[in-house]
C-alpha positions as CSV (number, residue, x, y, z in Angstrom):
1,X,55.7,-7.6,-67.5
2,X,59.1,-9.1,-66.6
3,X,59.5,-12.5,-66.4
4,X,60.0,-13.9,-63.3
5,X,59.9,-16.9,-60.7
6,X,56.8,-18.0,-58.5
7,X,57.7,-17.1,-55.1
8,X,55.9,-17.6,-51.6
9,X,56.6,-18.3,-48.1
10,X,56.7,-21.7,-47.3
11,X,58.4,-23.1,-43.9
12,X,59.0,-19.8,-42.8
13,X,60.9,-19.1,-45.4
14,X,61.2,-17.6,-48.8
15,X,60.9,-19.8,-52.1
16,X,61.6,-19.7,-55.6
17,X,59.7,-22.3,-58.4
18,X,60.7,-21.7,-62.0
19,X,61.3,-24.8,-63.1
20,X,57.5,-26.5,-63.2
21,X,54.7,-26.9,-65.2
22,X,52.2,-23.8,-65.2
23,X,49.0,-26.5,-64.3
24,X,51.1,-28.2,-61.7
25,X,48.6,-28.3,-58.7
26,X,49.7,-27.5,-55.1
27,X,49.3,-31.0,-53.8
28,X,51.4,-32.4,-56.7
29,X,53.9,-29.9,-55.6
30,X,53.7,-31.2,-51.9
31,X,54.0,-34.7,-52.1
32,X,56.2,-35.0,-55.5
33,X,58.2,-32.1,-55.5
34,X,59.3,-31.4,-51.5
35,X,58.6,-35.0,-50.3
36,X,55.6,-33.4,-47.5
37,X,53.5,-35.7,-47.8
38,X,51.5,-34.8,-44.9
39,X,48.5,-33.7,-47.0
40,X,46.7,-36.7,-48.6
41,X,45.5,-36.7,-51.7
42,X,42.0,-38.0,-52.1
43,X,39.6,-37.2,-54.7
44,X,41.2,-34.9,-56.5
45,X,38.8,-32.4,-57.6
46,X,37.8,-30.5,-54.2
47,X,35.0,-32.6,-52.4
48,X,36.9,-34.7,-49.9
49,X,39.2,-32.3,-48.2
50,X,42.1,-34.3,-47.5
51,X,44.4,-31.9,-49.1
52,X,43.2,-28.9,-47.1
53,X,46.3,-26.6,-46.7
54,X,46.1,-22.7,-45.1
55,X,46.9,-19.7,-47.7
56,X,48.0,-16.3,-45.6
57,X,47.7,-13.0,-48.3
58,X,47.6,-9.4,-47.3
59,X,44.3,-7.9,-47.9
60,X,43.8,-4.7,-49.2
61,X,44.4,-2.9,-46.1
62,X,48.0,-4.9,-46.1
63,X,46.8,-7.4,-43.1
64,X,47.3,-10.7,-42.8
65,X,43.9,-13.0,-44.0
66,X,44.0,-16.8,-44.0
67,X,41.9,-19.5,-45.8
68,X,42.0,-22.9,-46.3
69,X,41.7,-24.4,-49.2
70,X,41.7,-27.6,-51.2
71,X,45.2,-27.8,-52.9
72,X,44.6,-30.4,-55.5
73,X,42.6,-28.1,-57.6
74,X,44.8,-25.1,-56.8
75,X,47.5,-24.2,-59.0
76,X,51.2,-23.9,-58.2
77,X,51.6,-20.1,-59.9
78,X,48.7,-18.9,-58.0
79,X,50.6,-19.0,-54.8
80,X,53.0,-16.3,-55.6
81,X,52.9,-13.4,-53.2
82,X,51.4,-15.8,-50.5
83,X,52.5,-18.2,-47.8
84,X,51.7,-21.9,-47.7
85,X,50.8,-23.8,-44.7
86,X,50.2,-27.9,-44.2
87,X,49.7,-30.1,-41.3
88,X,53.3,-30.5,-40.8
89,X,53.7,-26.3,-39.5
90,X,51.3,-27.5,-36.7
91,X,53.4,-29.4,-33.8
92,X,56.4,-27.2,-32.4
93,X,59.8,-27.1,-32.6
94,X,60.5,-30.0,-29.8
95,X,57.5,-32.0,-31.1
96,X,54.6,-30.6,-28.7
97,X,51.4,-31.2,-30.7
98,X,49.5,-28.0,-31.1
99,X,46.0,-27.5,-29.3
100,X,43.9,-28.9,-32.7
101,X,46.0,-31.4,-32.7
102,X,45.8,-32.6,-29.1
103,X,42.0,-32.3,-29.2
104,X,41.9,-34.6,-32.0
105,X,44.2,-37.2,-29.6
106,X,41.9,-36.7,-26.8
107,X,38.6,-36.9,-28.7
108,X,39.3,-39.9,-30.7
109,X,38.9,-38.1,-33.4
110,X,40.9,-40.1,-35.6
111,X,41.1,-43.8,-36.9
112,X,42.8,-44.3,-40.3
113,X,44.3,-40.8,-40.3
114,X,44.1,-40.3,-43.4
115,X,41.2,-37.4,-43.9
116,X,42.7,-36.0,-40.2
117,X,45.7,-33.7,-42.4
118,X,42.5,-32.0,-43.8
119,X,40.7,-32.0,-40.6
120,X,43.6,-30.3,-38.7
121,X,44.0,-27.5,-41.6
122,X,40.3,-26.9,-41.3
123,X,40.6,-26.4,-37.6
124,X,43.2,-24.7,-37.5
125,X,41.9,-21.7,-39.3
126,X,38.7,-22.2,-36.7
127,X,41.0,-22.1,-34.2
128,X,43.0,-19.1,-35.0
129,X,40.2,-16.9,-36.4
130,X,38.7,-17.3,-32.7
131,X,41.7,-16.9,-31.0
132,X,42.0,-13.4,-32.5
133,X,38.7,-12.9,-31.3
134,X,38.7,-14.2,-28.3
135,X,35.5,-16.2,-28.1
136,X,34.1,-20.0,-28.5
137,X,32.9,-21.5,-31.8
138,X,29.2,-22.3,-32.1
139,X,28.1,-25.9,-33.7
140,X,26.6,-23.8,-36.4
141,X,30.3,-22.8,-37.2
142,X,32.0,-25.8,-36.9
143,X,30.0,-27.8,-39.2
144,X,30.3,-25.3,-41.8
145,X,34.2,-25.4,-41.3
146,X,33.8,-28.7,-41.5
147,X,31.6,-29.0,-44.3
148,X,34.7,-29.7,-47.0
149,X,36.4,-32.9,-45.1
150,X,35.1,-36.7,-45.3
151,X,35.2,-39.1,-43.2
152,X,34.6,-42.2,-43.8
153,X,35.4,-44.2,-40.3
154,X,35.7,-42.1,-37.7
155,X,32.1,-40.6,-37.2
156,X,31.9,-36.6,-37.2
157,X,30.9,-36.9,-33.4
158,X,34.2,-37.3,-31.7
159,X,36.1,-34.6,-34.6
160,X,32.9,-32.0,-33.8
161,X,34.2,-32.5,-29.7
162,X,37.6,-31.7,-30.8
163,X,36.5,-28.4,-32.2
164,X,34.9,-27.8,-29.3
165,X,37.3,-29.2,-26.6
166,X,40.2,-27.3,-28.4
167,X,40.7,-23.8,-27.1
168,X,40.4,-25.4,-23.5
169,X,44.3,-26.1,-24.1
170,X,47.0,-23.8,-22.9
171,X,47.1,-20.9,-26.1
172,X,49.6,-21.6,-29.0
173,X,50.0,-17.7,-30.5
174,X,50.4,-17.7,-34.4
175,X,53.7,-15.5,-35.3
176,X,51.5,-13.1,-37.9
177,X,53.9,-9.9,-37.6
178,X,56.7,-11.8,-39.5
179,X,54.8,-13.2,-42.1
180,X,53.3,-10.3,-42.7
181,X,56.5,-8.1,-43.1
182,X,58.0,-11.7,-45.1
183,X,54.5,-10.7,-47.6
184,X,55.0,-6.9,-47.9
185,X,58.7,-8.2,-49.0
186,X,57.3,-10.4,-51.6
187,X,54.9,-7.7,-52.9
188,X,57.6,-5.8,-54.2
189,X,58.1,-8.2,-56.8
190,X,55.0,-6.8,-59.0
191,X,52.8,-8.5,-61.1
192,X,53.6,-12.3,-62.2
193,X,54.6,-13.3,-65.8
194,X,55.9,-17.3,-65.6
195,X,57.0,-18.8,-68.4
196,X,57.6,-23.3,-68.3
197,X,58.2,-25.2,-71.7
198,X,55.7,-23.0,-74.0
199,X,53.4,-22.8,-71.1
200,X,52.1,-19.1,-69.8
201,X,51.3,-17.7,-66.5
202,X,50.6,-14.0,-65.9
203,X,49.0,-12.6,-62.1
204,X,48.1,-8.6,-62.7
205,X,47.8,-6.8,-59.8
206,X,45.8,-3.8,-61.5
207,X,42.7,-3.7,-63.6
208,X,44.8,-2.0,-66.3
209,X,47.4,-4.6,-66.3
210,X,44.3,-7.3,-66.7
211,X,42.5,-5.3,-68.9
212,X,45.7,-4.7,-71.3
213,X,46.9,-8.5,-70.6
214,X,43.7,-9.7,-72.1
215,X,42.9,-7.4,-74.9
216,X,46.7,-8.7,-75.9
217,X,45.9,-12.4,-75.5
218,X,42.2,-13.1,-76.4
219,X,43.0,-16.6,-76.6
220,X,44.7,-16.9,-72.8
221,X,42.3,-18.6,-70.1
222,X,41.3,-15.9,-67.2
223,X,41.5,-18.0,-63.8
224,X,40.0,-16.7,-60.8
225,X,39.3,-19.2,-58.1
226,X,40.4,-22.3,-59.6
227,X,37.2,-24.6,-58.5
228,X,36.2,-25.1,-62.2
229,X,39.9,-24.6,-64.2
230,X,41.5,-27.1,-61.6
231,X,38.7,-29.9,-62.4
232,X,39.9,-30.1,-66.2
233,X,43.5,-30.2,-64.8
234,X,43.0,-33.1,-62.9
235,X,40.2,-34.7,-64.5
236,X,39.8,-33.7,-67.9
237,X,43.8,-33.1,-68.3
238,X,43.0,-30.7,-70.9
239,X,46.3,-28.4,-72.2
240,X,46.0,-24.8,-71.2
241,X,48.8,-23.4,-73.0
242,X,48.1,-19.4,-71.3
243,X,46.2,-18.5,-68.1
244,X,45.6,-14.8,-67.1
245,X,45.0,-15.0,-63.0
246,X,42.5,-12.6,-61.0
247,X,43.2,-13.4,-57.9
248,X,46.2,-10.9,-57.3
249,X,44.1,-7.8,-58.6
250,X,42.8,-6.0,-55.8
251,X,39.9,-3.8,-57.3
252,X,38.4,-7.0,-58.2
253,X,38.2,-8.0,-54.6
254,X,36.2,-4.7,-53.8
255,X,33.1,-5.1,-52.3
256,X,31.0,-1.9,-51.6
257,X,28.0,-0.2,-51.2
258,X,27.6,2.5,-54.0
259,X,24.4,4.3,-53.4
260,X,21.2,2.3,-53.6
261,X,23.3,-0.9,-54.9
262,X,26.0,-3.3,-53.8
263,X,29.1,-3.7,-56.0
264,X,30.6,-7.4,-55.9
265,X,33.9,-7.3,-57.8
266,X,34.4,-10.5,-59.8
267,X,36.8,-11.7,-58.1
268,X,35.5,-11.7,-54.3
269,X,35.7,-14.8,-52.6
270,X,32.3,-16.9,-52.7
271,X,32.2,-16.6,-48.6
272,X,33.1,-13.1,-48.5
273,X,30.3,-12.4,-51.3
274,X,27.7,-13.9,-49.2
275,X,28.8,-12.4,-45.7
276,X,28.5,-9.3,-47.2
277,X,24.8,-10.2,-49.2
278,X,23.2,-11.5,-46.2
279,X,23.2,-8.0,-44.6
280,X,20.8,-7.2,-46.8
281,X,19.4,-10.4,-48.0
282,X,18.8,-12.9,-45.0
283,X,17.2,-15.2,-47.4
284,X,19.8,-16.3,-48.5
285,X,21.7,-17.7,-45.2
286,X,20.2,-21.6,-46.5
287,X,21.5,-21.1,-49.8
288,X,24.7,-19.8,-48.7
289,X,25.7,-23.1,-45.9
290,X,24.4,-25.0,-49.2
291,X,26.7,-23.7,-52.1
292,X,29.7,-26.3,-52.2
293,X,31.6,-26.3,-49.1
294,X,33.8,-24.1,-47.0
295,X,36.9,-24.4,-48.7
296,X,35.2,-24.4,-52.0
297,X,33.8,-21.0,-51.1
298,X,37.1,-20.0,-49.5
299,X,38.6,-20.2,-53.2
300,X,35.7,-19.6,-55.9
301,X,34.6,-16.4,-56.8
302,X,30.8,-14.9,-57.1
303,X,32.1,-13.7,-60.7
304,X,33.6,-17.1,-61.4
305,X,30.2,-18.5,-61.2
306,X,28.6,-15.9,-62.8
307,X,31.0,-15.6,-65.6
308,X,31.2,-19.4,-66.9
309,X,27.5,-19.8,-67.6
310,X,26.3,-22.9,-66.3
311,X,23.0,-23.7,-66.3
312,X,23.3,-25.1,-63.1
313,X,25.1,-22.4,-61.3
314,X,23.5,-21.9,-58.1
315,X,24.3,-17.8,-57.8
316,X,22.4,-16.9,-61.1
317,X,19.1,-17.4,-60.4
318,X,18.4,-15.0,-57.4
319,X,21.0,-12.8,-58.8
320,X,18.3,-12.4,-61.8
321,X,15.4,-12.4,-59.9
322,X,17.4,-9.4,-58.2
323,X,17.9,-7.9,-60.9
324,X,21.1,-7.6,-61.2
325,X,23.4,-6.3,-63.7
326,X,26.7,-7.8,-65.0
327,X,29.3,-4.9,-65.5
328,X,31.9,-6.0,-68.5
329,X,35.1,-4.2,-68.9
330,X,37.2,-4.2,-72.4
331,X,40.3,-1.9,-72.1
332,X,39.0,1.2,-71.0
333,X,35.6,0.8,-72.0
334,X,33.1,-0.5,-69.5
335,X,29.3,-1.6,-70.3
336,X,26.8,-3.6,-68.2
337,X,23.7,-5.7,-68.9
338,X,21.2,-7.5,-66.8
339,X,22.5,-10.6,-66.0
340,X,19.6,-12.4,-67.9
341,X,21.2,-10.8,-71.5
342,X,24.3,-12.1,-71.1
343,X,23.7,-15.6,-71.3
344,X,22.7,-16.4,-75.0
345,X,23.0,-19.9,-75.3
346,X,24.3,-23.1,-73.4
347,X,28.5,-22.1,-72.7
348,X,27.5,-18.8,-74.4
349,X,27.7,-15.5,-73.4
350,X,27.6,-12.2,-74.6
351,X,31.2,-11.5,-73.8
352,X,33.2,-9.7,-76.9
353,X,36.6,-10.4,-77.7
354,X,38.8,-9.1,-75.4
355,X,36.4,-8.2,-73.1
356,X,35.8,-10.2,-68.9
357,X,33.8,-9.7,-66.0
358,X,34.7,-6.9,-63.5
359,X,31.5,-7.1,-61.0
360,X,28.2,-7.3,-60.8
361,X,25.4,-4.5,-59.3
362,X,23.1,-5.8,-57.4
363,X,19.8,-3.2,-56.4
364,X,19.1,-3.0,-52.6
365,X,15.7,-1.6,-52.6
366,X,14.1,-4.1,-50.8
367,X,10.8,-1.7,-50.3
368,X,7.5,-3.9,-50.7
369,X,9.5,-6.8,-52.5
370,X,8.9,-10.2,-51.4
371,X,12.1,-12.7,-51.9
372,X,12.7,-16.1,-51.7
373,X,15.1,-18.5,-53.2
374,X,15.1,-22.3,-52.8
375,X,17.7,-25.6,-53.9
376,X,16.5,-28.9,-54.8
377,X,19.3,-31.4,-54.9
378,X,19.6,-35.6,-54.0
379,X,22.1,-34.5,-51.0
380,X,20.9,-31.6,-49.0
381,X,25.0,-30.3,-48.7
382,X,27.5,-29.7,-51.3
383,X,25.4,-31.5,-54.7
384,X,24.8,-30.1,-57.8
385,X,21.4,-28.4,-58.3
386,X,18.4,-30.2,-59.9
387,X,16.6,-27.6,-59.8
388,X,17.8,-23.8,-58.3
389,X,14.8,-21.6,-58.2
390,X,14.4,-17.7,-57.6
391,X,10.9,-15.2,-56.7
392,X,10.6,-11.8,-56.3
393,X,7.6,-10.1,-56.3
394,X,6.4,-6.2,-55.3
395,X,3.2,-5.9,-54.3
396,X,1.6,-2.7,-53.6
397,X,-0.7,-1.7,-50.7
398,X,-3.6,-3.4,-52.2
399,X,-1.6,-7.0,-52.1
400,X,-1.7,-6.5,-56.2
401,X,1.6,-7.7,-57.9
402,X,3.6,-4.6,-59.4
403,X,6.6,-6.1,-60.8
404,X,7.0,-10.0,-60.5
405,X,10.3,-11.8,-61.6
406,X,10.9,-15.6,-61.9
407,X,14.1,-17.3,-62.7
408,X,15.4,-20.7,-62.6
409,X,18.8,-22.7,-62.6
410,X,18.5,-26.5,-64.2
411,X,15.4,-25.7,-66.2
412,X,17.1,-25.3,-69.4
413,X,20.3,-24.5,-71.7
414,X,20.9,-21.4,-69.1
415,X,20.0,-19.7,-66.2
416,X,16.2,-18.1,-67.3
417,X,13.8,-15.9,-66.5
418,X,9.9,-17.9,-66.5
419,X,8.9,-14.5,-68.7
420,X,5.1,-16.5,-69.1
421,X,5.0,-17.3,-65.6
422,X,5.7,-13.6,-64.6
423,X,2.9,-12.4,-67.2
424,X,0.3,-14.3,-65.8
425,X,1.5,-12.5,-62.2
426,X,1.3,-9.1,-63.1
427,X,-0.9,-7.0,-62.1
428,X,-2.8,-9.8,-60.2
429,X,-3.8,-10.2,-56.4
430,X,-1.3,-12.5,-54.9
431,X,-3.6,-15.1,-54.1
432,X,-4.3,-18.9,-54.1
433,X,-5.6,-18.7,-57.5
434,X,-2.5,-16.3,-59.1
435,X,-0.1,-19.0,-57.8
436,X,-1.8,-21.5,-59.2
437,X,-2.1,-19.6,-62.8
438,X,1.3,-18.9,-62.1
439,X,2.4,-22.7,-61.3
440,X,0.3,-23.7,-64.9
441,X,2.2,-20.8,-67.1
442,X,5.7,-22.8,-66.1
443,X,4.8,-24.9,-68.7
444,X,4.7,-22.8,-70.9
445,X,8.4,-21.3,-70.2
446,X,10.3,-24.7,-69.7
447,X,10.7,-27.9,-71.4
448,X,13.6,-29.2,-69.3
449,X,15.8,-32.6,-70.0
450,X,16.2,-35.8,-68.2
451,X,19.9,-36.3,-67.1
452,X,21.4,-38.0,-64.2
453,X,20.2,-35.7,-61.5
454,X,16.1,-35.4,-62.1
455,X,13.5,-36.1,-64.8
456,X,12.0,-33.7,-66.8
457,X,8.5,-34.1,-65.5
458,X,10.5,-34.1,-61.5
459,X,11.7,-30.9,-62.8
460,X,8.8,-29.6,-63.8
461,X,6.5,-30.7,-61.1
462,X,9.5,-29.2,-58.8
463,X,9.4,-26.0,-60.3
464,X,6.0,-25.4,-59.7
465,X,5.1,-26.5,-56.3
466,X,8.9,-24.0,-55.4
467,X,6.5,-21.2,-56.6
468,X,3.6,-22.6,-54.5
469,X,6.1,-22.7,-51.5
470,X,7.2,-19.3,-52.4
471,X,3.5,-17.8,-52.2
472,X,3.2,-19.8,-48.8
473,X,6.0,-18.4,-47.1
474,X,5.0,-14.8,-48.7
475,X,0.9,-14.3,-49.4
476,X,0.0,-10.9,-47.7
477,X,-2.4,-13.1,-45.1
478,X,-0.8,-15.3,-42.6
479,X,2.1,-16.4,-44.6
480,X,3.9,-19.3,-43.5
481,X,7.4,-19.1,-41.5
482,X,10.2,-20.8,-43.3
483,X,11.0,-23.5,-40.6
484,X,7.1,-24.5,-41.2
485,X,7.8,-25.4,-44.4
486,X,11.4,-26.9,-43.9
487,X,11.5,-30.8,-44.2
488,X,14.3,-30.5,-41.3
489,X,12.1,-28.6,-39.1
490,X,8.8,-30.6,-39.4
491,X,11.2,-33.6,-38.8
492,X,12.4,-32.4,-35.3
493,X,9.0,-31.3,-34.1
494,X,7.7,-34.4,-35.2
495,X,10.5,-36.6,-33.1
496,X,9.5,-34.6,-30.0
497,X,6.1,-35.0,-30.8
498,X,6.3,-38.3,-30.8
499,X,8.6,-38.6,-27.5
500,X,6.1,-36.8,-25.8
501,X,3.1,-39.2,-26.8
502,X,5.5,-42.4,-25.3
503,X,6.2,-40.3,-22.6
């Protein structure tokens, strides 16, 4: 690869960086480097969304898509080929705010400014997304749009009228022809290799190029969304001498049916992912609003998840219970695994050298399996799992379990399968009594830790009454309806209840 510059649109316009450190983060380059310091800078590590900017790239097809993001965890090199937007690209020309903005005056929806930046960047994509389509936001929409800014004095009441008081505003129209013909321009540059003060930055755009890139450099850091990589930048400050980036290669985006399975490249977006999961898996629409926030998902990958091995990685348990396989590629030579077998110890996986994540295959027979798969964390939104917990059961026409699997996420050194728990299940009636054999047998699979998030025995005791919910919501005679089992739910009905008895 020739060595080149970082480039990207920014202002409307064309620019070069080649002069700046590989792990120097978007916001730094903001406020330090071009003096826009428009975008705050809050937490630094993606929670509070203060530093939410708007990324345009050319999808596949070559039109324009647009996410926003946090950019203090976001690398400088990963914008090349893309165009930059902050709050400052809002107001015209002569100073007329644009219709986010004005809602935002009008509502009240600010006090100390300083989260609205992020607030307006998150809007804005609202806002544009349903211009294009010509229709309203729902509540359900905006509070997931929402979901990755703070605030801390305003109140989310007046900022959730804004969203909805903003396309009542004469229409501000979004130029995308010219940035889209200003990013076709910038794709003829190829492939990125960046070089700053013994510092390396390459951006394939090909699976060969990755594939030859890393079999080259074993040793170099692959980087796909940036929502893990960007924490030891700005938290850990750890030295990160080489980083291959994913984000530019387009085959890892690809997201496809292919006969009776899904494909997920590693490299598609964590909200693009689930959008295309919950066609076929609707139980997973809680887990989905639940797994970080928006811009978080607008940036990580379903790979990226899959690929570091946490234990408390939220995707790996129902992926497993799935049965899913992990596809690895090493040069030319592809292999896969189920997911289960390729985590061998805590941070350990059964990646060779040379060798990274291309997708994952996901079966969609969905005949006479039962599926379920459940969060337990102090906050209901955007926390870390305590304990992440996955069913799936076939049951043939006499109600008997045929094939049961069982896996968790915070019960131990990696995402598991509960291997006793699904013996005592087979080939038993799923009843009250198999649940409850099925409950006891956890014990047998888990001795989980005490850390800062839940007790062992809270982990334990969680882990079993999940199953119990699970056979609830699923027993073959009058099994329970989700809402009847959601603490939310029950908390609502029992309000209105309660109204009615003063009433």
């Amino acid at each position: 690869m020739k060595k080149r510059a970082i480039r990207f649109i920014f202002r409307g316009q064309p620019q070069e960086v080649q002069h700046s450190p590989t792990t120097r983060t978007i916001l730094q380059y903001l406020r330090e480097d071009v003096r826009c310091t428009g975008t705050k800078e809050g937490c630094a590590e993606g929670d509070c969304g203060a530093c939410t900017v708007m990324l345009g790239e050319l999808d596949e097809h070559g039109h324009l898509a647009l996410r926003a993001v946090n950019s203090c965890i976001q690398l400088l090199p990963t914008l090349d080929g893309k165009a930059l937007y902050t709050v400052e690209d809002l107001a015209a020309a002569d100073g007329t705010l644009h219709p986010v903005q004005q809602a935002m005056m009008d509502a009240h929806g600010a006090q100390c400014g300083f989260c609205t930046p992020g607030f307006l960047m998150s809007l804005w994509g609202l806002y544009l997304r349903h211009q294009a389509q010509a229709t309203i936001p729902t509540r359900q929409e905006i509070d997931d749009v929402l979901s990755g800014n703070l605030c801390r004095c305003t109140g989310y009441r007046p900022l959730i009228d804004a969203a909805l008081r903003m396309h009542q505003y004469p229409c501000t129209e979004f130029d995308q022809t010219t940035v889209t013909e200003q990013l076709k321009a910038l794709q003829a540059a190829g492939p990125l290799a960046y070089e700053y003060q013994g510092q390396t930055f390459h951006a394939p755009q090909t699976l060969t190029e990755l594939a030859q890139l890393r079999a080259d450099y074993p040793a170099a850091r692959l980087l796909a969304g940036s929502t893990d990589i960007g924490l030891w930048v700005t938290r850990q400050f750890r030295e990160l001498p080489h980083l291959i980036y994913t984000g530019r290669v387009a085959e890892l985006h690809r997201i496809e049916q292919q006969g009776s399975e899904l494909y997920i490249g590693a490299a598609a977006l964590l909200n693009h992912a689930y959008d295309a999961l919950l066609e076929y898996f609707p139980e997973l629409h809680e887990l989905r609003h639940r797994f970080a926030s928006y811009p978080i998902r607008n940036a990580g990958t379903l790979g990226g998840n899959v690929a570091n091995g946490s234990p408390i990685g939220d995707s790996m348990p129902w992926l497993i219970a799935l049965r899913a396989q992990i596809v690895l590629r090493q040069g030319a030579r592809l292999r896969q695994m189920p997911l289960e077998d390729y985590y061998l110890a805590y941070q350990k996986t059964a990646l060779e050298v040379g060798e990274f994540v291309q997708g994952l295959l996901i079966p969609l027979d969905r005949e006479h399996w039962r599926f379920r798969t459940y969060k337990l964390s102090k906050r209901h939104d955007q926390d870390i799992s305590a304990v992440c917990a996955a069913y799936a059961v076939k049951l043939d026409a006499q109600g008997n379990i045929e094939q049961a699997r069982v896996a968790y996420g915070g019960m131990a050194a990696t995402p598991k399968r509960a291997h006793a728990c699904e013996a005592t299940l087979q080939g038993q009636h799923w009843n009250e009594a198999t649940a409850q054999f099925g409950m006891q047998a956890l014990e047998q699979d888990f001795q989980p830790l005490s850390d800062m998030r839940a007790s062992a025995p809270y982990r334990l005791l969680s882990a079993q009454n999940l199953l119990y919910r699970f056979y609830l919501e699923t027993r073959p005679d009058a099994p329970l309806a989700a809402h009847q089992l959601n603490v939310f739910s029950l908390a609502k009905q029992n309000v209105s209840f309660h109204q009615e008895g003063q009433a």
